[in-house]
N, C-alpha and C positions, 0 to 999 in steps of 0.2 A: 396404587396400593403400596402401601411402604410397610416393614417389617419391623417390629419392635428389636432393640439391640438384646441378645442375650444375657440374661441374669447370671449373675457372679455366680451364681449356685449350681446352675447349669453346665456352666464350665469348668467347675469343680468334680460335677457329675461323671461330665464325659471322657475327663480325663481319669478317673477310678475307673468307669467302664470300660476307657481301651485297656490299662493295665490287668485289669483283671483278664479280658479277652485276649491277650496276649500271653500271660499264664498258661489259662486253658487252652490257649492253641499248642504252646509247648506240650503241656501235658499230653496232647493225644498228640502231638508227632515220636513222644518220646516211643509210649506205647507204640504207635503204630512200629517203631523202628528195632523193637524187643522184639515186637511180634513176626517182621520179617528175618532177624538173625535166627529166630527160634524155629523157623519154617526151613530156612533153608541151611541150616546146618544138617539137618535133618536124622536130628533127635529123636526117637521113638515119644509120640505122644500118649499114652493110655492114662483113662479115668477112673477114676475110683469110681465100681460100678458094685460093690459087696461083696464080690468073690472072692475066692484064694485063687490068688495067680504065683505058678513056681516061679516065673520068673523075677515075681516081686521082692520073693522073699531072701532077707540076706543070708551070704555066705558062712557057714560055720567053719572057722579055724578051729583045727586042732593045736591045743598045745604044746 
């Protein structure tokens, strides 16, 4: 059984799919590596959930 040689197309292909997949693996280690500075600094995380929270709200200077 012998293998046909790869079409010019094909190899055109696979080399945009690793590029792309290479992006997208940045992309999520970037994330991921936001996501661990922002855990362990350890920043107060709250959600906007509707409520008034006092301590959301900013400070008022006097003049």
């Amino acid at each position: 059984m012998t293998f046909r040689p790869a079409h010019e197309l094909h190899k055109r292909r696979f080399s945009r799919n690793l590029g792309l997949g290479l992006v997208l693996g940045a992309f999520v280690v970037l994330v991921f590596a936001l996501t661990v500075v922002k855990v362990t600094r350890g920043d107060p995380m709250k959600a906007f959930d509707h409520k008034l929270d006092p301590q959301a709200e900013p400070v008022k200077v006097q003049p």
